[in-house]
matplotlib code that plots the C-alpha trace (Angstrom):
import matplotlib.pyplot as plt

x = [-15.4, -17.6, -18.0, -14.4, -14.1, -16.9, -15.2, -12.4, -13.9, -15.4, -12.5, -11.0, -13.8, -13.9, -10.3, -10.1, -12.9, -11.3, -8.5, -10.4, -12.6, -10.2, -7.8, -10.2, -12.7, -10.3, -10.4, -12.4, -15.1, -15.8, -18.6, -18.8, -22.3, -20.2, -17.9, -20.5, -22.0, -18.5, -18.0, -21.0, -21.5, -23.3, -21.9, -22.7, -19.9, -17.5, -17.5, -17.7, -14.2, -13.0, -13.2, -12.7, -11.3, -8.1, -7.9, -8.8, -5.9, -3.9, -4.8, -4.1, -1.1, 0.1, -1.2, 0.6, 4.2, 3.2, 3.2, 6.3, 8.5, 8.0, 8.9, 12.0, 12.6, 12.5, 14.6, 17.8, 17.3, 17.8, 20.6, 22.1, 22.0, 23.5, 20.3, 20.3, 22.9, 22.7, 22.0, 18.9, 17.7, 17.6, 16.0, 12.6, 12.9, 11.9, 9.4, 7.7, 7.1, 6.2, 2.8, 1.2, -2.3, -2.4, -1.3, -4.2, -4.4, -0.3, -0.7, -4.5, -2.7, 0.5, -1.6, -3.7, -0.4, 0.5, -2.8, -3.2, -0.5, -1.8, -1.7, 1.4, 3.0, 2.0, 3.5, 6.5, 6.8, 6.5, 9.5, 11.2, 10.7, 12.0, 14.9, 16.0, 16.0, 17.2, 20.3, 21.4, 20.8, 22.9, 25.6, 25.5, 26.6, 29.4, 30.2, 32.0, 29.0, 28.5, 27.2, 26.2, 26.7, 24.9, 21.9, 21.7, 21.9, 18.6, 17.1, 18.1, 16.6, 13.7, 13.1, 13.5, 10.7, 8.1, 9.2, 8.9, 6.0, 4.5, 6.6, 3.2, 2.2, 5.8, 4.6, 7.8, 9.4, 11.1, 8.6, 8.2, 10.9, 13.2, 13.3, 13.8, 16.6, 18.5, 17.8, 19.1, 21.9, 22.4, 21.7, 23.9, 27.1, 26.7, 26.1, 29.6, 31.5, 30.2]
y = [242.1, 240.2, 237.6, 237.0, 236.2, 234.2, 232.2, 232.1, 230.9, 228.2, 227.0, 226.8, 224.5, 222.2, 221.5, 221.2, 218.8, 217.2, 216.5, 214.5, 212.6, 211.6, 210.5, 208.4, 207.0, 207.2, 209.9, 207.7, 206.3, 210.0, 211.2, 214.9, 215.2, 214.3, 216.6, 219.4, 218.3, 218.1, 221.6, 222.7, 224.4, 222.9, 220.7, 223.5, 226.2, 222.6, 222.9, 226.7, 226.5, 223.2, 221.8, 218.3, 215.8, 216.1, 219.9, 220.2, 217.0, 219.8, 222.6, 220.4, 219.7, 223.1, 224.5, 221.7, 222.6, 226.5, 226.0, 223.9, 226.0, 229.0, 226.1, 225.5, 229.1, 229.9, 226.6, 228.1, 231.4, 229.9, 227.4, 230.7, 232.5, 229.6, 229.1, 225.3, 222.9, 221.3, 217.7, 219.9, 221.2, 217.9, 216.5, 219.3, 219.0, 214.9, 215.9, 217.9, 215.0, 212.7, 213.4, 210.5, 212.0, 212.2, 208.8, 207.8, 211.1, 211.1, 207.4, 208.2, 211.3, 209.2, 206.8, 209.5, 210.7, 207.2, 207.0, 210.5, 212.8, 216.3, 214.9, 213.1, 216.5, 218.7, 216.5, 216.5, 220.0, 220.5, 218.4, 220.3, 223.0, 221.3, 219.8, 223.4, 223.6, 220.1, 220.8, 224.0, 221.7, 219.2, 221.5, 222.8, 219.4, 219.2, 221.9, 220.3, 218.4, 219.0, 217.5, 213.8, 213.6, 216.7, 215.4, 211.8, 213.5, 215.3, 212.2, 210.0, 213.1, 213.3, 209.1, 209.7, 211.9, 210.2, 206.7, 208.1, 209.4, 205.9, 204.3, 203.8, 201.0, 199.2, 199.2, 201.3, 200.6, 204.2, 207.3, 210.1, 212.5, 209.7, 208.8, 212.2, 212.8, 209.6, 209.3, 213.3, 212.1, 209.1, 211.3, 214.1, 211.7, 210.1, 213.7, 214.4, 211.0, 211.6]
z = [235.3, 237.5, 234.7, 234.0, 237.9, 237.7, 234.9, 236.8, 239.9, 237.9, 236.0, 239.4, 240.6, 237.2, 238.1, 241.2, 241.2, 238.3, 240.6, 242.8, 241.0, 237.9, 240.8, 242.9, 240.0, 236.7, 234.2, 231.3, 234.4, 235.5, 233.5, 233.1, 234.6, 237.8, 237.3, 236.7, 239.9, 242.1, 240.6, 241.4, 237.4, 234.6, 231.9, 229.5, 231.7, 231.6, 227.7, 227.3, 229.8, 228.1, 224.8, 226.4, 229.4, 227.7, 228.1, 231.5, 231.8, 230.3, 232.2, 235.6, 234.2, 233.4, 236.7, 238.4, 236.3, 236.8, 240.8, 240.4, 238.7, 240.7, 243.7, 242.0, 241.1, 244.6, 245.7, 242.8, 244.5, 248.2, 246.7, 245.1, 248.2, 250.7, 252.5, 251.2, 250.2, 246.7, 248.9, 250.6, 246.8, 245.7, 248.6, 248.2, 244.5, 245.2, 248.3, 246.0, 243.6, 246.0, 246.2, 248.0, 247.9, 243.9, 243.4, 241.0, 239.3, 238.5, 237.0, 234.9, 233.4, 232.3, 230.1, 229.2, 228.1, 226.4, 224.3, 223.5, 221.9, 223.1, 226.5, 225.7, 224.5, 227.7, 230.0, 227.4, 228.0, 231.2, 232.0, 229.1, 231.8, 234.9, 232.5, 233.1, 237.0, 236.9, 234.6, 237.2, 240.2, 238.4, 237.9, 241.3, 242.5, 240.3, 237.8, 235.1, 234.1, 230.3, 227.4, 227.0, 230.7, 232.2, 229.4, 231.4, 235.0, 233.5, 232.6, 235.6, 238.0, 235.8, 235.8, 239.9, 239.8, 237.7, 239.7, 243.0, 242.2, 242.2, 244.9, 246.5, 244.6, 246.0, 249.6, 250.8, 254.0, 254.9, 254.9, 252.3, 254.1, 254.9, 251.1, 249.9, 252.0, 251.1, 247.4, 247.1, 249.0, 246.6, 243.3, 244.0, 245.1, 241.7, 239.9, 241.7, 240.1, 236.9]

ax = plt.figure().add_subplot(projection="3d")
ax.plot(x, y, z, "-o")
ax.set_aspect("equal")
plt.show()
């Protein structure tokens, strides 16, 4: 018992370390000696938890669309239950991938992604699982949504996310809040022409 929280613990320090140090030095210039070091466990526990960079890339990945889900779970539940409007959902639903602070880790884990196809295939499916949340929110907003239609509102909510992202790098003008609120505004009145 007390080595299967240990493991735990350490997993939990690989990646959270991980998290730093691939954001703010790259995920190819961080040598895993640094990690080990960051993490405060030896490059041996590194590979015993992780076959490679790419799997802990995977595991931060998952973790991050784990955490998410169960935010968007909760947002359909509060949406469901009138405690937000559909223009509200949308608005946390973009807050919550407008992550400022994880700039350089979002944009080293979508090349990873381009370069190599496991990592390329667990970002695919997590946004096969917020494709899901997306599609109800989308429907929420207007409810004869279907087919070819309710498949681009998925894609133009999803190409939001990943762009907003990375607004960062575009110097924005408005604050985080202030562009969440306007683009939900924006996405759900052309969810509601469509």
């Amino acid at each position: 018992m007390v080595a299967a929280h240990n493991e735990k613990d350490g997993r939990q320090r690989i990646l959270s370390a991980a998290r730093s140090l691939f954001g703010s030095n790259g995920f190819h210039q961080t040598p895993m000696v640094d990690l080990a070091g960051a993490a405060d466990v030896s490059v041996g526990q590194i590979y015993r938890l992780f076959k490679s960079k790419e799997e802990i890339i995977a595991a931060l990945v998952r973790d991050h669309a784990d955490q998410w889900c169960n935010d968007m779970a909760e947002l359909r539940q509060r949406l469901d239950a009138g405690g937000l409007s559909v223009e509200r959902t949308f608005e946390e639903v973009l807050l919550y991938g407008i992550d400022e602070e994880e700039d350089g880790l979002a944009f080293d884990i979508m090349a990873e992604a381009f370069r190599n196809p496991a990592v390329g295939e667990t970002i695919g499916d997590m946004c096969a699982r917020f494709r899901e949340f997306i599609r109800y929110f989308a429907c929420a907003a207007n409810e004869r949504l279907t087919g070819d239609a309710l498949d681009a509102a998925e894609d133009l909510v999803l190409a939001c996310l990943f762009g907003l992202n990375h607004r960062g790098l575009s110097r924005p003008r408005i604050g985080t809040a202030q562009t969440a609120q306007r683009s939900a505004r924006m996405i759900v009145a052309a969810l509601r022409v469509s």
